[in-house]
N, C-alpha and C positions, 0 to 999 in steps of 0.2 A: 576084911572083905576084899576080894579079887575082882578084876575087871574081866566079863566074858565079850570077847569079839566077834559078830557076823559081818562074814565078808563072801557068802555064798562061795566061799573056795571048795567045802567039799560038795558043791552040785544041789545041797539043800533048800538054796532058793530063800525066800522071804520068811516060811513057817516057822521055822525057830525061833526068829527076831520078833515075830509078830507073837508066839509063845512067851517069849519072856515079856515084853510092852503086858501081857495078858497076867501073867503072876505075878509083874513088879509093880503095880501102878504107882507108889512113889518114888520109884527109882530114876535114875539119871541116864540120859544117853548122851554120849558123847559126837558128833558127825564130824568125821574128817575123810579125807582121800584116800585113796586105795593105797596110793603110795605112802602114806602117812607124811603128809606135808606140817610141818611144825607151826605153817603158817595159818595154818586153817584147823582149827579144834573149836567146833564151838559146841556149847552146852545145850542141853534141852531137860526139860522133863519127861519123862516118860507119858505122861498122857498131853504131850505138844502135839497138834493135829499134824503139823508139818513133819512131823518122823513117824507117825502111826496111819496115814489117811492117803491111797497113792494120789486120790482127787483124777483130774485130766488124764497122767502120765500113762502111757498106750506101754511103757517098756515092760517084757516082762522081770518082776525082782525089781522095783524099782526101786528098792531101799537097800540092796546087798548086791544085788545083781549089775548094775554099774559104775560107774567112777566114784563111789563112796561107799564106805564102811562104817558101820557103828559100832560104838564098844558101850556097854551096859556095866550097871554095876548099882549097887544100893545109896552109895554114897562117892560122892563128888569125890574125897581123897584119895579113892582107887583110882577115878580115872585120870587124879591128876599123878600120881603113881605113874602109869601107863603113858603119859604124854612124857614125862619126862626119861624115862624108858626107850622113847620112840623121839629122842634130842627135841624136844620142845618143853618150854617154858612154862606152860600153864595154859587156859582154857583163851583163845584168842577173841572172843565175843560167848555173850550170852545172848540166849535166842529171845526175840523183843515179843515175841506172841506170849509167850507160856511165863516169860515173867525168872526164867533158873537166876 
């Protein structure tokens, strides 16, 4: 299994990301920085309200569209695959709502 990345680079916006959240619901998303900081990779589920739900957030693309990226994938080994890929070590936290 391969890790797929939204990071609204090609102008597509949130759709795609909230596409995939929609055909994966057990799958795994990954949140880290745009930059891919090694130091911030933390886990979620794909149905964690905190990566699917913008709530408050006025920005447009609030999940691709600014200072963060996610990377999807079915299973956690892809995207620990992809961190270490990206000089990091492993997933830095697991997200405490959704339980990954």
């Amino acid at each position: 299994m391969t890790a797929t990345v939204f990071d609204n680079g090609d102008g597509a916006g949130d759709k795609p990301y909230q596409q995939w959240l929609h055909d994966h619901p057990t799958g795994m998303v990954l949140n880290t920085r745009r930059w891919y900081d090694p130091a911030y990779m933390v886990l979620h589920r794909a149905s964690c309200h905190s990566i699917r739900r913008a709530g408050r957030q006025v920005d447009k693309n609030p999940f691709t569209g600014r200072g963060y990226v996610k990377v999807c994938s079915e299973e956690p080994d892809a995207l620990l695959a992809w961190i270490s890929q990206h000089g990091g070590e492993g997933f830095t936290k697991r997200c405490s709502i959704c339980g990954s």
